[in-house]
N, CA and C of each residue as an Amber inpcrd file, in Angstrom:
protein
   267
   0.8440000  -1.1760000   0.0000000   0.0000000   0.0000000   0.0000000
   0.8930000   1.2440000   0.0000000   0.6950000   1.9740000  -1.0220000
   1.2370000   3.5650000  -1.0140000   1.2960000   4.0160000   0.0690000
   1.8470000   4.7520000   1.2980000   1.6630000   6.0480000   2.3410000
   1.9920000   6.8890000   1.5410000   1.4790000   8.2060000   1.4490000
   1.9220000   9.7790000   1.0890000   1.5960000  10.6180000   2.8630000
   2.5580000  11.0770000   2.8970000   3.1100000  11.6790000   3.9440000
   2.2950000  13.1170000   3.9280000   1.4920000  13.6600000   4.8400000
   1.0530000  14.7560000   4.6110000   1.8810000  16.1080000   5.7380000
   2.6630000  17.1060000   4.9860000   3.7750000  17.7940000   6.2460000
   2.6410000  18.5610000   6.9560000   2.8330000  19.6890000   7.8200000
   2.0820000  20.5000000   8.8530000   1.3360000  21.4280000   7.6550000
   2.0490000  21.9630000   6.9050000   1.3980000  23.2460000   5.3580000
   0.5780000  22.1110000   4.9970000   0.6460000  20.8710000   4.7050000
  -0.6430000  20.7260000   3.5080000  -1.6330000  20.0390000   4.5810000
  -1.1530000  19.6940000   5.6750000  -2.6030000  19.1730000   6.4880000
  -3.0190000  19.7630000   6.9280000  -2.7850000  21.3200000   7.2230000
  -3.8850000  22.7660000   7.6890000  -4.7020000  23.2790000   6.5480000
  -3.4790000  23.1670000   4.8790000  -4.3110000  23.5610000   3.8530000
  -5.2260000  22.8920000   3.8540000  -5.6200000  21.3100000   4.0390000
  -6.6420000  20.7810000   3.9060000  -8.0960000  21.3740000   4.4740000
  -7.9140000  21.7260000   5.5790000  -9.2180000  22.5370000   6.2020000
  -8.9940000  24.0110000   5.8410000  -7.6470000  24.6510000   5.6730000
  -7.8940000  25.9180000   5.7290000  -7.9260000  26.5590000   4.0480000
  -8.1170000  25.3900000   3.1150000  -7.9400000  25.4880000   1.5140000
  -6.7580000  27.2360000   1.6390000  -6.0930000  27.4050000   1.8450000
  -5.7420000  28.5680000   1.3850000  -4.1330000  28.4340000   0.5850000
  -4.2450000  27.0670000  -0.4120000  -3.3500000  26.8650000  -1.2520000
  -3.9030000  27.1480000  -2.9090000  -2.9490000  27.2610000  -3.6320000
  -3.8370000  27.6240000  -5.1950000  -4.4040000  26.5370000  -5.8180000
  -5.1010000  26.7590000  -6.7120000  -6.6900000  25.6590000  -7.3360000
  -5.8800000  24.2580000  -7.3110000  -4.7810000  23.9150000  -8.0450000
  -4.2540000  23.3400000  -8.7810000  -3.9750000  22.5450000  -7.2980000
  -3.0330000  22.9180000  -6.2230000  -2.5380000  22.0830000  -5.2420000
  -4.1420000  21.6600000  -4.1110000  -4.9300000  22.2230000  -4.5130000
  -6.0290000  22.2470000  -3.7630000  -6.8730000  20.8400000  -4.1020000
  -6.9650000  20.9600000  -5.6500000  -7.1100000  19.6940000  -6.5030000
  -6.3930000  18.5090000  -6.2320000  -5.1960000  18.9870000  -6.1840000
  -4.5770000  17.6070000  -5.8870000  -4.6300000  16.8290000  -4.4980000
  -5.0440000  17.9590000  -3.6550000  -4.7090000  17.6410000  -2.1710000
  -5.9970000  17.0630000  -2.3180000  -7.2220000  17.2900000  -2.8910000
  -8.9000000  16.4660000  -3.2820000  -8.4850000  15.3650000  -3.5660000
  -7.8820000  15.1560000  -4.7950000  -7.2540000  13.7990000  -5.5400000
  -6.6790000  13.0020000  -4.4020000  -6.4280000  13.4230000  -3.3620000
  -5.3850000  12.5290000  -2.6440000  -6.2010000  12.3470000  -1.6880000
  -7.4410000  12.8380000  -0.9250000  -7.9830000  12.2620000  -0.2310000
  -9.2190000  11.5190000  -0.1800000  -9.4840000  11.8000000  -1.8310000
 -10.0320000  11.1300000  -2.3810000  -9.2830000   9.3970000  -2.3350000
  -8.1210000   8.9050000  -2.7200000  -7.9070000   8.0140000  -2.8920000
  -8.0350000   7.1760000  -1.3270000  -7.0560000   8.2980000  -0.4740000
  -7.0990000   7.8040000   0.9190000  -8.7430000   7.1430000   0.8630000
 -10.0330000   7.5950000   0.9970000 -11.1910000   7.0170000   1.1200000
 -11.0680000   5.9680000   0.8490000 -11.0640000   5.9640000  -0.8570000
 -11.2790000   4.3990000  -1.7010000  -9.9060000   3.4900000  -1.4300000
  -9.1010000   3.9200000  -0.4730000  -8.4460000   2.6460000  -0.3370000
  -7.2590000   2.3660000  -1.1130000  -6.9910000   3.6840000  -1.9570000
  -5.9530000   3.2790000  -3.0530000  -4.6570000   3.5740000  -3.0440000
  -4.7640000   4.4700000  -1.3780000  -3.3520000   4.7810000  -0.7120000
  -3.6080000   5.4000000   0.6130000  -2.8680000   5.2150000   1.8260000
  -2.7090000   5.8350000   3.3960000  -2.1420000   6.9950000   2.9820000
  -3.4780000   8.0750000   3.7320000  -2.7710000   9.5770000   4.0570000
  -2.3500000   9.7290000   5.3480000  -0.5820000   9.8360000   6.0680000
  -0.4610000  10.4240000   6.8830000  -0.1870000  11.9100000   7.2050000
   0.5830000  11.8180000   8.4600000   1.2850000  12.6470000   9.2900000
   2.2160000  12.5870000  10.2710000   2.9970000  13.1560000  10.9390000
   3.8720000  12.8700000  12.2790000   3.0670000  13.3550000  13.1450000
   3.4070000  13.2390000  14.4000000   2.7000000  13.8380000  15.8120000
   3.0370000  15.1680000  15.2390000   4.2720000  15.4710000  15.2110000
   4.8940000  16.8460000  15.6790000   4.1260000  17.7870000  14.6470000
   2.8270000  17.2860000  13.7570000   1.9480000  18.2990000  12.9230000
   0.9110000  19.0150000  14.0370000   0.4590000  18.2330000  14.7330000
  -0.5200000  18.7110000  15.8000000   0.1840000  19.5340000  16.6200000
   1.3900000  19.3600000  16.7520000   1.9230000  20.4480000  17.9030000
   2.4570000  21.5570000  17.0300000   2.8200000  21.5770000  16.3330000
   3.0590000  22.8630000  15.5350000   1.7360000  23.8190000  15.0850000
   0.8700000  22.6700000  14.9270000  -0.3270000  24.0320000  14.6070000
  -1.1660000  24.4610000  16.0380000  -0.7190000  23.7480000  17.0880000
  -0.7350000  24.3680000  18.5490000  -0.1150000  25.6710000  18.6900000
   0.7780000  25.2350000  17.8280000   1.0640000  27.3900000  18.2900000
   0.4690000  28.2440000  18.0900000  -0.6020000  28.2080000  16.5230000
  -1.3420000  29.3610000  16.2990000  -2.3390000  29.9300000  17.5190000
  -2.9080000  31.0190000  17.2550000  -3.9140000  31.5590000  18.5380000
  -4.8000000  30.2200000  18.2940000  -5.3170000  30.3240000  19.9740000
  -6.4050000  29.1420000  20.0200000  -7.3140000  28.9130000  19.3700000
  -8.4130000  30.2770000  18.4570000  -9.2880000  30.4400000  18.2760000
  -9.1130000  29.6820000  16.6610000  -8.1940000  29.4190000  16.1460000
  -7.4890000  29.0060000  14.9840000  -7.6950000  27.4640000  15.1850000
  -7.2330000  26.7680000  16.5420000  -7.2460000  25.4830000  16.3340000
  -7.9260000  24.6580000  15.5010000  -9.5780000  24.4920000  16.2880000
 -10.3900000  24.0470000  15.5990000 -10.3500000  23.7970000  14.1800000
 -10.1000000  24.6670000  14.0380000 -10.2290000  24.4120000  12.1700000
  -8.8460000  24.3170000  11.7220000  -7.5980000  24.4190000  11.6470000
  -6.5330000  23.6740000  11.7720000  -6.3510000  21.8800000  12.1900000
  -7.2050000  21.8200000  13.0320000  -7.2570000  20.4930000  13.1050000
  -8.4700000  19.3210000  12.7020000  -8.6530000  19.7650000  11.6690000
 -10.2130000  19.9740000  11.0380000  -8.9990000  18.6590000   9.8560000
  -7.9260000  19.1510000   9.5570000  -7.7320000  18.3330000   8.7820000
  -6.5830000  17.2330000   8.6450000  -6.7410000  17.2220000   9.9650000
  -6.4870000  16.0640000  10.6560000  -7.3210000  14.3430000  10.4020000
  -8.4060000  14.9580000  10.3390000  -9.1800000  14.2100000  10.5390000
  -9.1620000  12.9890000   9.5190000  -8.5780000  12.4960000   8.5790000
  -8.8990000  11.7500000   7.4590000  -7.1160000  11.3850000   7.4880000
  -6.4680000  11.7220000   8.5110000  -5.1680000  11.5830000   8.1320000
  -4.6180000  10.3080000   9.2100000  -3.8080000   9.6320000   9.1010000
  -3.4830000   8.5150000  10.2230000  -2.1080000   9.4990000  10.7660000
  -2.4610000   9.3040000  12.4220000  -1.0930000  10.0890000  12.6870000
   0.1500000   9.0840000  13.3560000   1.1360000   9.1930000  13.0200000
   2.3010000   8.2970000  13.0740000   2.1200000   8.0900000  14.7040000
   1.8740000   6.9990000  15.1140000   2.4700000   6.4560000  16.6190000
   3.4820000   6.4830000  16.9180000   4.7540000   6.9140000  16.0910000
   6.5680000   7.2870000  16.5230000   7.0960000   7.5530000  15.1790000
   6.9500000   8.9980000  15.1030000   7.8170000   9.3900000  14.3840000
   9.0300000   9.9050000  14.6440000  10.1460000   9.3110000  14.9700000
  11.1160000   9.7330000  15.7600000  12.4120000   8.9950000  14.6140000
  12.0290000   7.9480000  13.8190000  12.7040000   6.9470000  12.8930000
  12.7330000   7.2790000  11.5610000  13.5960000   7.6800000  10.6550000
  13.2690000   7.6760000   9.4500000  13.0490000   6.6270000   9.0380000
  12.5490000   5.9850000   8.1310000  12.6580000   4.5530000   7.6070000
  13.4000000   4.8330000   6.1920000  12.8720000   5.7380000   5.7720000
  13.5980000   5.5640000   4.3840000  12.8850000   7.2680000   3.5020000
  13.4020000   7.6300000   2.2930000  12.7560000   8.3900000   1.3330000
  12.9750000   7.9960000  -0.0690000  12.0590000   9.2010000  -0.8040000
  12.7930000   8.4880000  -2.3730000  13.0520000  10.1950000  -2.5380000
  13.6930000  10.3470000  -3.9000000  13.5930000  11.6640000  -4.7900000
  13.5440000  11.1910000  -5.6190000  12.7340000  11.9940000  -6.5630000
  13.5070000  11.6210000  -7.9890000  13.3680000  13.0580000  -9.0050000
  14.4600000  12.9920000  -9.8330000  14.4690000  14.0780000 -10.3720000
  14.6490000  13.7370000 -11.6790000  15.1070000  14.7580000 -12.7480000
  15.4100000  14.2820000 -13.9310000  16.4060000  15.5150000 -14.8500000
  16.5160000  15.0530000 -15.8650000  18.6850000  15.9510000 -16.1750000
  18.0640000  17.5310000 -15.8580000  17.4090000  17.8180000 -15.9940000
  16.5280000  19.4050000 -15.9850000  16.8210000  19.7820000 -14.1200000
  16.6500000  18.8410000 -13.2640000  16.2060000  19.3050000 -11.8450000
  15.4130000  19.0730000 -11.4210000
């Protein structure tokens, strides 16, 4: 099964949409799949505590998009990454 990793910016954009059409779409596309099963959307803990800093009145809906995301039980380990690029960058 795919994981796609969701960082602290795109799991607030999720509730707080205030990314452009195009990444907004995709961030749809992707939790769209999470639903049907066709890949795990996470996160680390340390997303919830970072958007703890904003004023309180912010939380709520900061953590609004949380909700559809699995949050890592120990993220403290890398396991691994990929990149990939191509002769351009």
């Amino acid at each position: 099964m795919l994981k796609v990793y969701f960082d602290n910016n795109v799991a607030s954009a999720v509730s707080k949409c205030d990314f452009g059409k195009a990444e907004q779409d995709a961030i749809k596309q992707l939790l769209e799949a999470n639903r049907s099963g066709k890949l795990e959307l996470g996160t680390s803990r340390h997303t919830q505590r970072e958007m703890e800093r904003a004023p309180a009145q912010h939380h709520p809906k900061l953590k609004m998009g949380l909700a559809e995301l699995d949050v890592a039980k120990d993220d403290h380990t890398v396991l691994g990454f990929y990149t990939q690029t191509d002769p351009y960058g």
